[in-house]
C-alpha positions as CSV (number, residue, x, y, z in Angstrom):
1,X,94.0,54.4,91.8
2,X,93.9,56.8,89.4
3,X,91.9,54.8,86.9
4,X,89.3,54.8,89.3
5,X,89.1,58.6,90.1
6,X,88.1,59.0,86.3
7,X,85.0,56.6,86.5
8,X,83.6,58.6,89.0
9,X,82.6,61.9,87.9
10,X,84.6,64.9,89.6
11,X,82.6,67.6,91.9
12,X,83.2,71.1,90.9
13,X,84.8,71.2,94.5
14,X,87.3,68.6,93.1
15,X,87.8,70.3,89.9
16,X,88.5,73.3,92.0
17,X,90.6,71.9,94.4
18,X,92.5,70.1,91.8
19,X,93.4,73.2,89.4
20,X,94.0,75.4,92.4
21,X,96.7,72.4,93.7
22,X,97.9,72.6,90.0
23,X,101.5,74.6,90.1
24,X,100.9,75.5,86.4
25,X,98.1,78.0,87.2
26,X,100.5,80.0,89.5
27,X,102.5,82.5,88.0
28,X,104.2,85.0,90.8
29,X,101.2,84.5,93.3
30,X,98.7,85.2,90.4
31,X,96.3,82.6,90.3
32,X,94.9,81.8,86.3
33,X,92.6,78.8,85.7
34,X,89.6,78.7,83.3
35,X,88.6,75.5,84.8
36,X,88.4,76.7,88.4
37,X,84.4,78.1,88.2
38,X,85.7,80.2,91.4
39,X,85.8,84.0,91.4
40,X,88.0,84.5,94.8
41,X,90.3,81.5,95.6
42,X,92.5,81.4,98.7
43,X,96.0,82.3,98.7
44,X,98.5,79.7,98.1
45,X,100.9,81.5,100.3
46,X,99.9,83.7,104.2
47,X,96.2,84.3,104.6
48,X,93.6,86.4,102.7
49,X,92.0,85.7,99.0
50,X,93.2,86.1,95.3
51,X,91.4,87.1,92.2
52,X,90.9,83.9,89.8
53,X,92.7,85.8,86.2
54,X,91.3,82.9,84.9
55,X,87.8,83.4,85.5
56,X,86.2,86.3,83.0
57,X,84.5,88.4,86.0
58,X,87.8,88.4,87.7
59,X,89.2,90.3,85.4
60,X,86.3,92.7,85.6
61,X,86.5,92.8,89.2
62,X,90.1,93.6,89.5
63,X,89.6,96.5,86.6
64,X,86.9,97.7,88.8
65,X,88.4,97.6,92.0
66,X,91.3,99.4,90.3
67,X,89.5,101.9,88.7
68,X,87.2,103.0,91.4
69,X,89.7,104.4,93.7
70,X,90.9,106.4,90.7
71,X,87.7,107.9,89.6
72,X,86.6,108.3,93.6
73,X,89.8,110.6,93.5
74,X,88.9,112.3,89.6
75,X,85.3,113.5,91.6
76,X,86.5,114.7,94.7
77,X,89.4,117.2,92.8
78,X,88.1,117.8,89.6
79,X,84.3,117.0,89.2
80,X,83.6,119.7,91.9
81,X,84.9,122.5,89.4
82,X,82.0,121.1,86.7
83,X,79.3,122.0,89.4
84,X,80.2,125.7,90.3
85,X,80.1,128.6,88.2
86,X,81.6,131.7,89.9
């Protein structure tokens, strides 16, 4: 059977759907696969979405959505004092 998956060529859904099944590209619920073209991927465990570490723009999206409550917070308290000369 599985000499004849590899005569057909493989879907990106399949690739997908195959690297996320993959236990190797788990690593304490962190999901890691440069094969997987996905961004978000579903959890393997309860509901909601993961970050793909594997995947370049995941990275950049979990360093922005880090970083944007931090420099939401930076303005509020401290860029205020830039603005007003007493």
């Amino acid at each position: 059977m599985e000499g004849l998956r590899l005569l057909h060529k493989m879907t990106t859904d399949e690739i997908n759907q195959r690297e996320w099944n993959d236990a190797k590209n788990w690593s304490w619920g962190i999901y890691r696969s440069r094969t997987d073209a996905r961004l978000m991927v579903p959890k393997r465990r309860g509901f909601g979405w993961t970050i793909n570490f594997g995947n370049r723009n995941g990275v950049v999206l979990f360093i922005v959505l880090v970083s944007l409550p931090w420099m939401i917070f930076l303005i509020i308290f401290f860029g205020g004092r830039y603005f007003h000369r007493h």
